[in-house]
BAMAR-438341 format. One line per 3 residues: for each residue x, y, z of N, C-alpha, C. Coordinates in Angstrom, 3 decimals. Last residue first. Example, Ala and Ser with C-alpha at 12.3 -4.5 7.8 and 13.67 -1.06 7.14 Angstrom:
// BAMAR-438341
12.850/-2.250/7.080/13.670/-1.060/7.140/12.900/0.030/7.870 ~ 13.190/-5.690/7.800/12.300/-4.500/7.800/13.200/-3.300/7.800
***
This chain:
// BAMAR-438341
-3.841/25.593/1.869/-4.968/26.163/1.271/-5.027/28.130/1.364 ~ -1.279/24.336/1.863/-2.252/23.870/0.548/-3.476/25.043/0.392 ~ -0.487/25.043/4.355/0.098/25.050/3.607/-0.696/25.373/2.203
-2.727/23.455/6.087/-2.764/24.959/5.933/-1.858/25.481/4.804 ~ -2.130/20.844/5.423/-3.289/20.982/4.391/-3.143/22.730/4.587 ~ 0.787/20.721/6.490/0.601/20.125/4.874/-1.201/20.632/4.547
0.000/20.981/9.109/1.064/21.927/8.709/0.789/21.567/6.800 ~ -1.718/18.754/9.497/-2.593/20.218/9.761/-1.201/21.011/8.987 ~ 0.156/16.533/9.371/-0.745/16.996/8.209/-1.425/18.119/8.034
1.508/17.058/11.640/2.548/17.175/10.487/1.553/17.468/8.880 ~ -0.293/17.044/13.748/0.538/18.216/12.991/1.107/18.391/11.583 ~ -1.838/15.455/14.647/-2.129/15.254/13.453/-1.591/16.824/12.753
-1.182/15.600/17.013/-2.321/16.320/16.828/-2.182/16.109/15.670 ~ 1.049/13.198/18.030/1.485/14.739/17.785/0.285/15.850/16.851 ~ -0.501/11.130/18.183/0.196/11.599/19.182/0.671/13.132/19.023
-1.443/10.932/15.266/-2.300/11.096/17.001/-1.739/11.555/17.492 ~ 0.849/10.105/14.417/0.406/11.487/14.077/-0.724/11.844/15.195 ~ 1.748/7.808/15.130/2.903/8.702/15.691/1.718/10.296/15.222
-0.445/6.133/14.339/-0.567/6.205/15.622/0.630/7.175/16.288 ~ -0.030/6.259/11.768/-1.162/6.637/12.459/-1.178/6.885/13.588 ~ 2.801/5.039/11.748/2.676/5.852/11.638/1.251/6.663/11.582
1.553/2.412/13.004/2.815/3.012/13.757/3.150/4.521/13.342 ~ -0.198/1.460/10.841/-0.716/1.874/12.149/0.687/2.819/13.036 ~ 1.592/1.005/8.514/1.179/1.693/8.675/0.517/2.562/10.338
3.496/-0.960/9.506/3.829/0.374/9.069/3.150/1.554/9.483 ~ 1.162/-2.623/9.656/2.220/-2.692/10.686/2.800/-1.112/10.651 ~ 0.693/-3.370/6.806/-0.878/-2.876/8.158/0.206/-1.943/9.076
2.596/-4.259/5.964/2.613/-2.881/5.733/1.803/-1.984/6.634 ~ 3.729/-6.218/7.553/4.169/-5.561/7.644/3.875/-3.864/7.086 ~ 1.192/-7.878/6.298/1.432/-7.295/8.212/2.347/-6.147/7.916
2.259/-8.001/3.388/0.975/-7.076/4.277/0.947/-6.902/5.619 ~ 4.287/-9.706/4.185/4.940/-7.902/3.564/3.675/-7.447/3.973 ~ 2.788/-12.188/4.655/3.952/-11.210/5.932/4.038/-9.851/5.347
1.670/-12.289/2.515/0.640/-12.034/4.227/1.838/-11.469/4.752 ~ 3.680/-13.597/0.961/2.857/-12.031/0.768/2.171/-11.649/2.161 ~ 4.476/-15.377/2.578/5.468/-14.292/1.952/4.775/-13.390/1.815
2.196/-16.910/2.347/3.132/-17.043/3.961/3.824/-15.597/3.679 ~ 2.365/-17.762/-0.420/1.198/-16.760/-0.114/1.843/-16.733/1.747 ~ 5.112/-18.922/-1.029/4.599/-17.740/-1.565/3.337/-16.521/-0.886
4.309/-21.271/0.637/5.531/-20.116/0.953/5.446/-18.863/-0.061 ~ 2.757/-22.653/-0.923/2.134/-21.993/0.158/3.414/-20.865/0.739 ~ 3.093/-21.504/-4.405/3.141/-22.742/-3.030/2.899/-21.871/-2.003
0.335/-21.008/-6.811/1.377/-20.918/-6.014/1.698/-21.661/-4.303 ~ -2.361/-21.958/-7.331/-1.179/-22.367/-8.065/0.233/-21.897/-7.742 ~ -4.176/-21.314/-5.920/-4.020/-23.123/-5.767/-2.749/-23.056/-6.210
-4.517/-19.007/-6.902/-3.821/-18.937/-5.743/-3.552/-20.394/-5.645 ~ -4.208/-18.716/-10.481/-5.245/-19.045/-9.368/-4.816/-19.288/-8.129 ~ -1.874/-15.555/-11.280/-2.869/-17.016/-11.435/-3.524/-17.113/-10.173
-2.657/-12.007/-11.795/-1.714/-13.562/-11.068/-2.943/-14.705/-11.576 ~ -4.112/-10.814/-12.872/-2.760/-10.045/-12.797/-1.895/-11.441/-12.084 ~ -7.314/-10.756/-13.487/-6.312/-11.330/-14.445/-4.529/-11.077/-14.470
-9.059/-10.323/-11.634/-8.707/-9.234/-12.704/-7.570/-9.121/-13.625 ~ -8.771/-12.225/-9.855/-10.063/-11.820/-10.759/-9.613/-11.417/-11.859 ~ -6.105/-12.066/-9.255/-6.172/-12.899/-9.795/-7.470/-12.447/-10.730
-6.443/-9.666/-7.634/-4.999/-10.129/-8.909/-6.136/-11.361/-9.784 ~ -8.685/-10.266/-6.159/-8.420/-9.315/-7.366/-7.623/-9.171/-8.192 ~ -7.153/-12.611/-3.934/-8.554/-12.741/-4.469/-8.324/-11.843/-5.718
-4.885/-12.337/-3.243/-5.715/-13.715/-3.142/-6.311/-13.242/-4.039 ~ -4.303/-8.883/-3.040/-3.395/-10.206/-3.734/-4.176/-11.613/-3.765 ~ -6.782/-8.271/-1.921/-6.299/-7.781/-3.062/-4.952/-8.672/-3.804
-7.846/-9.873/0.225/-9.104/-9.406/-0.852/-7.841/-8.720/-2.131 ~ -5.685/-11.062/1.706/-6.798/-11.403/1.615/-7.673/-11.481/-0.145 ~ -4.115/-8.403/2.416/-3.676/-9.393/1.502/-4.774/-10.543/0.787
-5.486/-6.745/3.231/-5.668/-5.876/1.854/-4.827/-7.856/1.004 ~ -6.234/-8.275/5.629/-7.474/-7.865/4.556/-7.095/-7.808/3.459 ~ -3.796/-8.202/6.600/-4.159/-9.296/6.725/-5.523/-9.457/5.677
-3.582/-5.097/7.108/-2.795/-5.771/6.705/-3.135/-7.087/5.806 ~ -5.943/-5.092/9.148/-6.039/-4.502/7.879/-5.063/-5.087/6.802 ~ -4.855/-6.873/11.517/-6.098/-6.793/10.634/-6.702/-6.114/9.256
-2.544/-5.075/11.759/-2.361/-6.270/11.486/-3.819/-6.814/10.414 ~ -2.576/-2.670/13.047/-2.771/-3.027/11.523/-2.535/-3.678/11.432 ~ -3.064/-3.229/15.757/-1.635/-2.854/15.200/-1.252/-2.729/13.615
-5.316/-3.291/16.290/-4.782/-4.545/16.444/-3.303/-4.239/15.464 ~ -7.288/-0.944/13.826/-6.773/-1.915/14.959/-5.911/-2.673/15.375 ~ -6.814/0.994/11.819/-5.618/0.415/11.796/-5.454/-0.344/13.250
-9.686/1.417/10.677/-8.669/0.523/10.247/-7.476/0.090/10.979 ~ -12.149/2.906/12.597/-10.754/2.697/12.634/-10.263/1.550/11.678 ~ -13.833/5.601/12.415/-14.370/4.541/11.985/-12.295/4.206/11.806
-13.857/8.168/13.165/-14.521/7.337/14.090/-14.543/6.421/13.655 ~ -13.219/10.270/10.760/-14.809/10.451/11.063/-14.876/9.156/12.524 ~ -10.644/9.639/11.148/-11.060/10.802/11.122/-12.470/10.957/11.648
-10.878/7.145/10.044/-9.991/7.290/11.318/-10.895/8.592/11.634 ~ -11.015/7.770/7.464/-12.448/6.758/7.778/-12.049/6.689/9.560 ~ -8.660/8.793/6.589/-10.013/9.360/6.032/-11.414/8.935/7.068
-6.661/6.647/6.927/-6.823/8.111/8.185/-8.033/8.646/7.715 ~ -7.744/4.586/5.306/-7.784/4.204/6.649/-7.705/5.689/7.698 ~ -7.514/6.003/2.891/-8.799/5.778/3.386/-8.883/5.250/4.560
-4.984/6.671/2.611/-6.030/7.476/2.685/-7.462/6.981/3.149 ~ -3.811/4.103/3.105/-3.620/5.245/3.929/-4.686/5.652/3.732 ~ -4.617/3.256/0.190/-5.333/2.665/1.207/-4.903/3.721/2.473
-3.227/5.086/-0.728/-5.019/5.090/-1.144/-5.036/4.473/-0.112 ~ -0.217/4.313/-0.623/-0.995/5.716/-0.017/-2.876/5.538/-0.259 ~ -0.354/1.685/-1.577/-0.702/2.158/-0.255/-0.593/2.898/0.462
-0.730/2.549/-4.194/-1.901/1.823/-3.843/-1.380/1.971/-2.258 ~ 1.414/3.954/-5.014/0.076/4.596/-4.870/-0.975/3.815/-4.153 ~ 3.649/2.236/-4.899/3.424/3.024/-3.814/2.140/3.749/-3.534
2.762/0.247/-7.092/2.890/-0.152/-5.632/2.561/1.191/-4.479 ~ 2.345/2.239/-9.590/1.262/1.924/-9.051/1.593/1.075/-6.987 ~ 5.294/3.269/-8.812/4.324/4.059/-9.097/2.616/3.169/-8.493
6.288/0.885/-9.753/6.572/1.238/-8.578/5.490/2.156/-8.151 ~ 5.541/0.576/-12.230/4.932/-0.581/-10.919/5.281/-0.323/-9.438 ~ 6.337/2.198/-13.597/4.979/2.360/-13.373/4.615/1.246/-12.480
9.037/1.493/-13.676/8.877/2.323/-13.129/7.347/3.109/-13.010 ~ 8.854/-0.778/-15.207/9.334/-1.733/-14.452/8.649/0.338/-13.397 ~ 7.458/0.096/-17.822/6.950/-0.615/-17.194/7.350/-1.246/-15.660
9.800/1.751/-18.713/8.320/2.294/-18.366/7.725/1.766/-17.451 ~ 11.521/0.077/-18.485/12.180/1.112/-17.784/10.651/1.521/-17.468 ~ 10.672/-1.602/-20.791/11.145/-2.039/-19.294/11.090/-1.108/-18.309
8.119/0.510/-22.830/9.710/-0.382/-22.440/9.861/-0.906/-21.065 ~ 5.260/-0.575/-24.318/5.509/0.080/-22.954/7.509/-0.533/-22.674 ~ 4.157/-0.774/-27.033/5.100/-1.593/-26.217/5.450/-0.891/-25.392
1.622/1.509/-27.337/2.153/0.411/-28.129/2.610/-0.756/-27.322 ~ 0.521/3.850/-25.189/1.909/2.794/-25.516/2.021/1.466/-25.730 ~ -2.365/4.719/-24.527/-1.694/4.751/-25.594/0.198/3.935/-25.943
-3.361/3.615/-22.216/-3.016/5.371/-22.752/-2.067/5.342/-23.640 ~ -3.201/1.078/-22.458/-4.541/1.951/-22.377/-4.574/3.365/-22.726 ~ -0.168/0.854/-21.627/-1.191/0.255/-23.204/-2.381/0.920/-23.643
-0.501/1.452/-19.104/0.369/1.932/-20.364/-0.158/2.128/-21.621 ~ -1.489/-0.206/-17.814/-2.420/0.904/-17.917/-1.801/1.793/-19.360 ~ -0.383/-2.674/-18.371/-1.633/-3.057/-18.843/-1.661/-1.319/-18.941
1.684/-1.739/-17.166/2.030/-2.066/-18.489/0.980/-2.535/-19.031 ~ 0.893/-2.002/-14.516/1.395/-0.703/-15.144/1.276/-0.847/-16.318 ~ 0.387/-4.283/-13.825/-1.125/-3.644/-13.775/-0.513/-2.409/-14.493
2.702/-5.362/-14.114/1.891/-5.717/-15.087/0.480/-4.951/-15.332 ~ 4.116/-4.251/-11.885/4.398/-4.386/-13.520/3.495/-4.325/-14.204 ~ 2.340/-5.305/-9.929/2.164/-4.101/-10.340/2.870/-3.617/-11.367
3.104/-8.334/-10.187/1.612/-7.957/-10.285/1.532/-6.441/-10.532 ~ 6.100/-9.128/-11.960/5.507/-8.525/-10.390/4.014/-8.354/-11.114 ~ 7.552/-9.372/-13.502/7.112/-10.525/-12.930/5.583/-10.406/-12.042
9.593/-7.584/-13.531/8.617/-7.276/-14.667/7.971/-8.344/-14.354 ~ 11.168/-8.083/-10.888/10.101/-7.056/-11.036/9.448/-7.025/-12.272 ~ 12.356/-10.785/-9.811/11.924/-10.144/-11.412/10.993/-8.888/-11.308
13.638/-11.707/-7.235/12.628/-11.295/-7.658/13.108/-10.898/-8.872 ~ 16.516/-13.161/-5.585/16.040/-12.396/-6.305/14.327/-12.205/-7.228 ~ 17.344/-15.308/-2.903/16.252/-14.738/-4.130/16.088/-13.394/-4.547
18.406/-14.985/-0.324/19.092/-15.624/-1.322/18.681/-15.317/-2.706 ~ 17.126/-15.169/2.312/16.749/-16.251/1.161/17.914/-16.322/0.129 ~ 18.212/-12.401/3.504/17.811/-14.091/4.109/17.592/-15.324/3.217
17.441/-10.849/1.425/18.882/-11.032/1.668/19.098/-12.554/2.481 ~ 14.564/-10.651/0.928/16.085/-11.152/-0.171/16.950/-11.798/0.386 ~ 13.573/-10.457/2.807/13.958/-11.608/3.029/14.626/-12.031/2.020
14.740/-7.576/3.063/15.284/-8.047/4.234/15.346/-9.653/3.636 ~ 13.152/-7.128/0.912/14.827/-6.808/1.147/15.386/-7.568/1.909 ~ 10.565/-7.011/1.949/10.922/-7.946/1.106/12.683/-7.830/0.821
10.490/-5.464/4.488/10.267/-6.385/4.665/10.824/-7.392/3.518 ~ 10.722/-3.013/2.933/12.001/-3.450/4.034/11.689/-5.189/4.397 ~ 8.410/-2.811/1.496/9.916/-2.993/0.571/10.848/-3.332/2.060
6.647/-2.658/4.139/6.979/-3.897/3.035/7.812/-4.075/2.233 ~ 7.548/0.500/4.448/7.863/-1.107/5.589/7.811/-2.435/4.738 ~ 6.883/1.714/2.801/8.406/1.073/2.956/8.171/0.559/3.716
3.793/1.405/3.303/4.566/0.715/2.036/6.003/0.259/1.875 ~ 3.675/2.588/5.460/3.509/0.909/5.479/4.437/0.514/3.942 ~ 4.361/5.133/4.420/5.270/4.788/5.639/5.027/3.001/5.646
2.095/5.865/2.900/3.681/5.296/2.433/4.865/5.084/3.209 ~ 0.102/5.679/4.662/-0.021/4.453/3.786/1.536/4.329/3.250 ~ 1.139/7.796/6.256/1.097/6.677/6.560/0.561/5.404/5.808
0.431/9.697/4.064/1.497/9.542/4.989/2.256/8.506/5.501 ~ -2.209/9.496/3.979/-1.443/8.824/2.688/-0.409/8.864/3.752 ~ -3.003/9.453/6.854/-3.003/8.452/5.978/-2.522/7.917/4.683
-2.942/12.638/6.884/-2.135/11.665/7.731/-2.002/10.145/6.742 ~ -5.033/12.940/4.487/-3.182/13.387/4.550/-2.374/12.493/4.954 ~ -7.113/12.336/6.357/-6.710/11.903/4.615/-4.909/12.479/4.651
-7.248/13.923/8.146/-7.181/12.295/8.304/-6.730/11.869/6.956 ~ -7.829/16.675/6.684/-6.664/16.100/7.846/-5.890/14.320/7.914 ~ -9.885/15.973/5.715/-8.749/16.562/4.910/-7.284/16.130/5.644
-11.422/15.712/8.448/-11.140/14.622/7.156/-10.061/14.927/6.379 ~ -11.237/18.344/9.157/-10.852/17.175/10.345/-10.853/15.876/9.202 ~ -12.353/19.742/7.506/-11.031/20.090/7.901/-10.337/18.810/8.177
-15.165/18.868/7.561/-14.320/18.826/6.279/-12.677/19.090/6.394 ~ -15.282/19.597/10.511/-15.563/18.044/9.945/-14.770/18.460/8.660 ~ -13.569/22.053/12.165/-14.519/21.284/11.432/-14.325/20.052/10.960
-11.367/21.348/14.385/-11.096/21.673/13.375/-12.902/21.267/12.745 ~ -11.299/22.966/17.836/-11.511/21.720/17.113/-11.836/22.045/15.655
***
């Protein structure tokens, strides 16, 4: 049995892993309802555009171009649900589970507290009153789907001893 600092290092891995396994699940999810809907999206529109092209600015770029800005939102999208990975296999690790109930419940949180609620605080969307309810129906689904993602790939690294990350941290050290 791997020590505790091992056995976290571990859980942390798995979890980004699986935070970017949820994450394409939500780009599959929003593709998919492209194609069903008909709609196109604006990615310089997007909440992680904008959190990019805010960070841009901060480190110095004047006018951040399209290309910057449209490819720091990807950047910030995918990072944010490797972090959350990380902290759901991190907090897995020690006994403490996120990805119950199929990640649905987590899913259902990050939409909750981080699109409802912190976009907005923190000035990246308007006041949720102000989009229609098929908007916020839309985001809750890509979050199931990412909770969704994710747990499926938490739950493929259990199964296989949390190899694929024990092979990625012996590697590293």
């Amino acid at each position: 049995m791997p020590e505790r600092g091992s056995r976290v290092a571990i859980g942390i891995t798995a979890g980004i892993l699986a935070g970017l396994a949820g994450t394409a699940a939500m780009n599959a999810f929003w593709a998919t309802e492209a194609k069903i809907t008909h709609r196109k999206r604006n990615p310089d529109e997007s909440s992680t555009t904008r959190i990019a092209a805010d960070l841009l600015r901060r480190f110095g770029a004047r006018a951040p171009a399209r290309t910057a800005r449209r490819t720091g939102g990807r950047v910030v999208h995918w990072g944010y649900g490797a972090a959350w990975g990380a902290i759901a296999g991190g907090l897995g690790s020690v006994g403490v589970r996120l990805d119950i109930g199929g990640g649905l419940p987590l899913g259902a949180a990050l939409w909750a507290a981080g699109d409802e609620w912190a976009l907005y605080k923190l000035g990246y969307a308007k006041h949720p009153r102000e989009y229609p309810m098929r908007s916020h129906l839309e985001s809750l689904a890509a979050h199931l789907a990412y909770g969704a993602g994710l747990w499926a790939a938490l739950a493929a690294e259990r199964k296989l001893g949390h190899s694929l990350a024990s092979v990625r941290i012996a590697k590293a050290a």
